[in-house]
C-alpha atoms as one frame of an Amber mdcrd trajectory, in Angstrom:
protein
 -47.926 106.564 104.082 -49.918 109.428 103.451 -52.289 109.725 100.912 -51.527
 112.041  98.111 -54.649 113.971  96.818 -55.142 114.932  92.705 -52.689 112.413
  91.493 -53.542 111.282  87.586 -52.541 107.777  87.219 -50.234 108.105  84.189
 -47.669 105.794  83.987 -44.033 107.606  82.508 -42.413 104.949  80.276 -39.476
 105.789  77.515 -40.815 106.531  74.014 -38.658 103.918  72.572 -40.623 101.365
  74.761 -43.722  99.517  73.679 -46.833 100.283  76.300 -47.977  97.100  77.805
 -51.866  95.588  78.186 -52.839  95.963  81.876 -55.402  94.000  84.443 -58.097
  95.814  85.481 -57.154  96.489  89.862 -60.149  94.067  89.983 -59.751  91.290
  88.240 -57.894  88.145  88.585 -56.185  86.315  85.906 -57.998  82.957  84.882
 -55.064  80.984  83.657 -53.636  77.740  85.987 -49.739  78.968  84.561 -47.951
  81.751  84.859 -48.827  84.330  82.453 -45.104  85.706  80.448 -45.878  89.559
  79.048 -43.956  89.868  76.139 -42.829  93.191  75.619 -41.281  93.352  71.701
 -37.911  94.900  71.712 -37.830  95.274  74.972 -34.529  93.698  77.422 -36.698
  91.676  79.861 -40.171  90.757  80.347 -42.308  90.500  83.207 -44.099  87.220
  83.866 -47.296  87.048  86.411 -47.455  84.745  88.686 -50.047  85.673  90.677
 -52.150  82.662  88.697 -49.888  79.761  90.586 -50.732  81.381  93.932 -52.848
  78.434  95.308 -56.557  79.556  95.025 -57.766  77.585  98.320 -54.662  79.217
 100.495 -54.815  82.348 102.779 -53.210  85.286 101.361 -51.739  88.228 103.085
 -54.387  90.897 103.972 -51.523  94.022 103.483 -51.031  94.719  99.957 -49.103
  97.967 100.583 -46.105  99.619 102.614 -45.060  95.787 103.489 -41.372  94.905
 104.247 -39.948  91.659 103.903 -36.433  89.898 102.923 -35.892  86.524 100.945
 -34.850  83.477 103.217 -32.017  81.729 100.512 -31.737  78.745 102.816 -35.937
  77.798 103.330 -36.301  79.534  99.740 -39.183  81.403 101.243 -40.442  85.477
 101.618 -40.856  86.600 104.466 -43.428  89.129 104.970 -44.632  91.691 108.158
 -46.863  94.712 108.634 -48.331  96.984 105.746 -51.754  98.241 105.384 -54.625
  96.050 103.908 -57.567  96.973 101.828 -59.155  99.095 104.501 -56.144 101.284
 104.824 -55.236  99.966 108.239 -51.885  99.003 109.771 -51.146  95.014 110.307
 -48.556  93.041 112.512 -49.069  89.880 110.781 -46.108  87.594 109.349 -46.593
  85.760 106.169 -44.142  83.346 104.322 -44.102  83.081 100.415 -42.896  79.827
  99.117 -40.815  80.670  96.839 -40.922  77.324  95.006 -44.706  76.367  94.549
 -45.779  80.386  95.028 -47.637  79.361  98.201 -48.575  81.431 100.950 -48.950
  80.423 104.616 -49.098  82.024 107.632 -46.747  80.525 110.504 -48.169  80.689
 114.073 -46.548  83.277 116.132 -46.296  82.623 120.340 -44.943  85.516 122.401
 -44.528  89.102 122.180 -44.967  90.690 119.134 -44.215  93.720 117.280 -47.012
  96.216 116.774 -48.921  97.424 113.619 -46.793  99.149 111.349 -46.365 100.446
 108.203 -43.421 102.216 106.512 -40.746 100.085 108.172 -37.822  98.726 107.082
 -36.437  94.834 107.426 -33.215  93.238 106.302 -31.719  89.170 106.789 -29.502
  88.893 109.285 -27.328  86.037 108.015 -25.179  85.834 111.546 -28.006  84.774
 113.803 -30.560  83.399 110.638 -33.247  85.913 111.903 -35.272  88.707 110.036
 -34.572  92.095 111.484 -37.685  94.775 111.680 -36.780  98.566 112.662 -38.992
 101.761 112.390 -41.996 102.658 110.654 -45.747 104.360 112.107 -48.876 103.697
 113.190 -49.880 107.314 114.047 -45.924 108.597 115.562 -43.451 107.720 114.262
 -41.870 104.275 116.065 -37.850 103.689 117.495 -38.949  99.696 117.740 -36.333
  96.916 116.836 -37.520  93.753 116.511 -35.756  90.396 115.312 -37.746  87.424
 114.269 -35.792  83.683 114.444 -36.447  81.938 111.182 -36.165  78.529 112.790
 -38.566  79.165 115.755 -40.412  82.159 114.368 -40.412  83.918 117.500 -39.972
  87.564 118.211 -37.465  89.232 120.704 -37.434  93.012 121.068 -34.206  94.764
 121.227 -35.667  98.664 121.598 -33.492 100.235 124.036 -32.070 103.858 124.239
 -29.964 104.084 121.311 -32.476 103.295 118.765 -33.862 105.726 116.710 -37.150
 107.211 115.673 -37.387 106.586 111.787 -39.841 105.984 109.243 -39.658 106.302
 104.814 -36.541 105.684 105.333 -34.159 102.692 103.961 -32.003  99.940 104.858
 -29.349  97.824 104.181 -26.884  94.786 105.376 -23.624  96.042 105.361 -21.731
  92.236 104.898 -18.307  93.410 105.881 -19.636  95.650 108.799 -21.344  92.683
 109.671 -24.360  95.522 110.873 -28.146  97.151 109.880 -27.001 100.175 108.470
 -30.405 103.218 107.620 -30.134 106.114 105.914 -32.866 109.014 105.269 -36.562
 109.227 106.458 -38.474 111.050 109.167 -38.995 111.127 113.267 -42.392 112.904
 113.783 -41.971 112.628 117.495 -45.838 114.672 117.658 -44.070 118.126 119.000
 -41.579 118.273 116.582 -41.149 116.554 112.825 -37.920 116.209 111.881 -37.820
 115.723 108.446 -34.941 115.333 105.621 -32.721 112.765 108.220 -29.439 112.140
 106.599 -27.174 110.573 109.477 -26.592 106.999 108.785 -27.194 104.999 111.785
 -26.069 101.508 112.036 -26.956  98.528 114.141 -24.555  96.458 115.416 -24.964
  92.408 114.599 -21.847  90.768 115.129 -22.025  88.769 118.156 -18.059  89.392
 119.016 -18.375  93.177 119.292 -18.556  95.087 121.928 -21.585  97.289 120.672
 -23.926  94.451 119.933 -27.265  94.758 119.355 -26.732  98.693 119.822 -26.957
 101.488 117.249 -24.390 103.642 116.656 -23.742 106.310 114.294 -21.343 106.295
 111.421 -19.267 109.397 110.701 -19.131 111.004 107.200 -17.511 114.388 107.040
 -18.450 117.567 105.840 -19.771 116.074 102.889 -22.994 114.513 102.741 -26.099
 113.207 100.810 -29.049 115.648 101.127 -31.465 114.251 103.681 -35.033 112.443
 102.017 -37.353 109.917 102.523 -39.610 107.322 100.320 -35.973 106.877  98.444
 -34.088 103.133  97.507 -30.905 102.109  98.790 -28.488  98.849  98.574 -25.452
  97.371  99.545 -22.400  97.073  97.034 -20.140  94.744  98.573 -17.479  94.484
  95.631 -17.430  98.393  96.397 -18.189  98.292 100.356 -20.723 101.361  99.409
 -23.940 102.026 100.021 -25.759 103.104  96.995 -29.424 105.761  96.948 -31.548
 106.923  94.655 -34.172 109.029  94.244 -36.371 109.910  97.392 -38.702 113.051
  98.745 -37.083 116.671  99.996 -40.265 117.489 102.232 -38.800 120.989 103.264
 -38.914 121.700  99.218 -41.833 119.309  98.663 -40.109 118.148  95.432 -39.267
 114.963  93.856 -35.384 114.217  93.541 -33.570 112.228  91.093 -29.780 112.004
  92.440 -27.347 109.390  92.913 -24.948 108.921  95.700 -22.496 106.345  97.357
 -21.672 106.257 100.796 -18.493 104.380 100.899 -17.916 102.475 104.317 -14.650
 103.302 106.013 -12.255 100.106 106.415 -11.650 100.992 110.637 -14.748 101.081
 112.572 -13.119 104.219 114.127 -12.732 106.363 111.447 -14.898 108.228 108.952
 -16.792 107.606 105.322 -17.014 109.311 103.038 -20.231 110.455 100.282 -19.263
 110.485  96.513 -22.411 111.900  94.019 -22.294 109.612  90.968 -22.618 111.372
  87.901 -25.134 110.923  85.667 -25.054 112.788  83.078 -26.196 110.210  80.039
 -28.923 108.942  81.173 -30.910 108.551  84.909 -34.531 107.340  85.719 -36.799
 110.399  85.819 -37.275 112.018  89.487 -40.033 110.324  91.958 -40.532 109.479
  95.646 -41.659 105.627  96.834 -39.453 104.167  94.839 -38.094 100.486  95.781
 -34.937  99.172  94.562 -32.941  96.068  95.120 -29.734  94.660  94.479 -29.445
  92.010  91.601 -26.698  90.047  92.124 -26.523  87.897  88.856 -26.193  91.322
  86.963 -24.463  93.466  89.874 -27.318  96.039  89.358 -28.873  98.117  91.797
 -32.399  98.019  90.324 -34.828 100.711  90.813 -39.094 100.181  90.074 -42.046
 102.376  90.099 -43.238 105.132  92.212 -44.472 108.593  92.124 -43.420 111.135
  89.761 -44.191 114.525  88.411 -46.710 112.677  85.813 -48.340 110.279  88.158
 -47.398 106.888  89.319 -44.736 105.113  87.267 -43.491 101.471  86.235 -40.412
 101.760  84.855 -37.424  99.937  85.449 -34.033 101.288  85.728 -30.806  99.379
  86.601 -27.476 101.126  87.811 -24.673  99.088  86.542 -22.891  99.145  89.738
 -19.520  98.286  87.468 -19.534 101.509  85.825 -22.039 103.374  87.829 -23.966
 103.727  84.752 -27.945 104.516  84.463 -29.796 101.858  81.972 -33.615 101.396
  81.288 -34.495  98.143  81.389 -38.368  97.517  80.496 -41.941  98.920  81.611
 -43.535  97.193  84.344 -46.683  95.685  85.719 -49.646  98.005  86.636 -47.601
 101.760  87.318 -47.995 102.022  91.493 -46.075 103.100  94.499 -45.823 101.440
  98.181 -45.275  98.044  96.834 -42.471  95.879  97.519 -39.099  94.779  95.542
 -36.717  91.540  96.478 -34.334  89.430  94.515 -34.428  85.701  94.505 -30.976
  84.323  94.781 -31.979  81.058  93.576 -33.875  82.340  90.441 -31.517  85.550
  89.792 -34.610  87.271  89.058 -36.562  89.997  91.095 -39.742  89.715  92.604
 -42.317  92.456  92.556 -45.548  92.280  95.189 -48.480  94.445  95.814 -48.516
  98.205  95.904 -51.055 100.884  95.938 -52.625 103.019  93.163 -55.121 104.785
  94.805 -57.892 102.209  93.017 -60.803 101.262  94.740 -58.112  98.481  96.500
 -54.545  97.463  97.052 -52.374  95.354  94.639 -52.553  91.659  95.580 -50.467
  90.349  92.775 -47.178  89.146  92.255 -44.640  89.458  89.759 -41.306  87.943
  88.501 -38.915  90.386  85.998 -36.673  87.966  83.557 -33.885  90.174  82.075
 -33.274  88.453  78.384 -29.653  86.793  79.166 -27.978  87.597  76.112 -28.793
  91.540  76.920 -25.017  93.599  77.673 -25.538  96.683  79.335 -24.251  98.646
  76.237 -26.794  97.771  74.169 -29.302  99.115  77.039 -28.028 102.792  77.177
C-alpha cells in the first residue's frame, strides 16, 4: 500500500463515546493476563491480548497489509504475506493458536507463493485449504495460490482466467460453493486500471465443470461504483454480498456507501446490486477499512481506517437483519492496513497489527467483547 504523505493521526470517535488511554507504538504491556479496557457506557470493550502472546516464541515479522482466515476445526489463524517493520513485502506463513495465543511458524516444502502485500485470502471449507489471490510487490499480481491445512503445502492454480487485482476484497460465497472478489486495481505497468467493479468468482466445487477457473458473474445495468481499500462479506441468510466504504481513485475521495450484491439462484443467469439506505445513521467515509462477518450477532462489522480527519478506530456494525448502521465502541490504537477475523469458537472478533505511520508497525493483538445483554436498538 502506498504511503500517504501529511496525514494527522486523529482518531474520529462519536461524541457520545468516552476516548480511551492508548500504548505508546513502542511499548509493550507488562502484565502476564490479558489486559480488559473498560470503556464506561460503552456496548463492548476491547481486551488486549497481546500480553498472553508467549514472550520466548517467534512472532510474525509483517505487521501490516497481512491476510489470513480462521481455521474453526485446528482453532488456529492462519497468516501470509504483509510488509514488516522495514516496509518490505513477506511470503511467510504463520499460525496463531487461537487457544493459548501462541504463534508458530509451520515449515513450508515446495513451491511457494511470492512476496506480497495487499492480497486477499478466504477458507475453503470443500478441500480444508486456505485460498491466496492477488495483491503486489511492485505490479500488480493475477497469482492463485491454495495452501492444504493438513500438509501445509502450496499448489498454484494461476492460469489464464485469473485476474490482475489488488485493494480489492473477498468473500466465500457458501451456496455458490466459489471465491467470489469485488473492487480493487490491475496496474499492469502500461496501463492502471483503477475503480474495478466486475465481480469475478472462482470456482471451488469439485463437481463443476469450471473448477478451479474464474469466471465472471453478471449483474445488469446496475452496479456498485468501482473502489478499492473497501470491506466486504458474505450474508448467507440473504445469499448477498455486502460492501462498504472503499477509495474512488479517479475522484481521489473517500466513500461511505452501502451496497448488496445479491447472488442469482441459476449459475446462468444474472444478479442483481441493491444500495442500502442509510439514512439514520452510517460510519463516517474512509478507505482501508476491514470488516468481517460476526456470526453470533449477524453483523457485518466494519473497524478503522483512513478518513478525512486522519486514521480512525471506530467500530460500526450493519445489522444485516434490518440493514441498519450501529456504532458499537472506539477501538485500540486508530490505524489502517491491519487485519479483522471472527473466531467462531469465541463469537468475538479478532483485531491484529496495522500501520500508523509511527516509527513501526502494530504487533499487537486484540479481542472486541460486545456486552451480551446489548439489542441493537439501544445502539442506534
Amino acid at each position: 500500500m502506498r504511503r500517504l504523505l501529511a496525514v494527522a493521526a486523529l482518531s474520529l470517535i462519536a461524541a457520545t463515546l468516552l476516548a480511551h488511554p492508548r500504548l505508546p507504538a513502542e511499548a509493550a504491556p507488562t502484565t502476564k493476563h490479558a489486559t480488559r479496557v473498560e470503556r464506561g457506557a460503552s456496548s463492548g470493550e476491547w481486551v488486549d491480548r497481546t500480553p498472553l502472546l508467549a514472550k520466548t516464541a517467534p512472532r510474525p515479522r509483517a505487521g501490516e497489509d497481512c491476510s489470513a482466515i480462521v481455521d474453526s476445526v485446528a482453532h488456529r489463524l492462519v497468516l501470509y504475506g504483509g510488509k514488516g517493520d522495514d516496509d518490505r513485502d513477506l511470503a511467510e506463513v504463520w499460525t496463531l493458536d487461537l487457544n493459548r495465543f501462541v504463534w508458530a511458524r509451520p515449515a513450508i516444502s515446495g513451491p511457494a507463493p511470492p512476496e506480497s502485500e495487499d492480497h486477499v485470502a478466504i477458507l475453503d471449507p470443500i478441500g480444508y485449504r486456505m485460498i491466496v489471490h492477488g495483491g503486489e510487490n511492485g505490479l500488480t499480481s493475477n497469482k492463485t495460490w491454495s495452501l492444504d491445512l493438513k500438509s501445509f503445502r502450496w499448489r498454484e492454480l494461476t492460469d489464464s482466467t485469473s485476474p490482475g487485482r489488488e485493494d480489492h476484497t473477498a468473500v466465500y460465497d457458501s451456496r455458490g460453493k466459489r471465491m467470489v472478489i469485488f473492487g480493487g486495481r490491475n496496474n499492469t505497468g502500461t496501463i492502471d486500471y483503477v475503480n474495478e467493479w466486475r465481480l469475478l468468482a472462482f470456482d471451488l466445487d469439485p463437481r463443476s465443470p469450471t473448477f478451479e477457473k474464474w469466471v465472471e458473474l453478471r449483474c445488469g445495468d446496475v452496479h456498485a461504483p468501482g473502489r478499492s481499500d473497501h470491506a466486504a462479506v458474505y450474508d448467507a441468510a440473504k445469499n448477498r454480498m455486502v460492501i462498504f466504504g472503499g477509495w474512488d481513485k479517479v475522484a481521489h475521495d473517500f466513500m461511505d456507501d452501502t451496497w448488496a450484491y445479491y447472488f442469482a439462484s441459476s449459475p446462468d443467469s444474472a444478479g442483481r446490486w441493491k444500495k442500502i439506505k442509510t439514512k439514520d445513521s452510517h460510519p463516517p467515509r474512509r478507505r482501508h477499512v476491514t470488516g468481517v462477518y460476526d456470526a453470533g450477532h449477524n453483523w457485518f462489522v466494519v473497524y478503522g481506517g483512513l478518513g478525512d480527519e486522519g486514521f480512525l478506530n471506530d467500530v460500526w456494525a450493519l445489522d444485516l437483519g434490518r440493514d441498519v448502521w450501529i456504532n458499537i465502541t472506539p477501538g485500540p490504537q486508530p490505524r489502517l492496513d491491519h487485519l479483522v477475523v471472527f473466531d467462531p469458537h469465541r463469537k468475538e472478533l479478532l483485531l491484529y497489527g496495522g500501520d500508523a505511520h509511527l516509527s513501526r508497525k502494530f504487533h499487537d493483538l486484540w479481542e472486541l467483547d460486545v456486552h451480551p445483554d446489548v439489542s441493537a436498538d439501544s445502539l442506534r
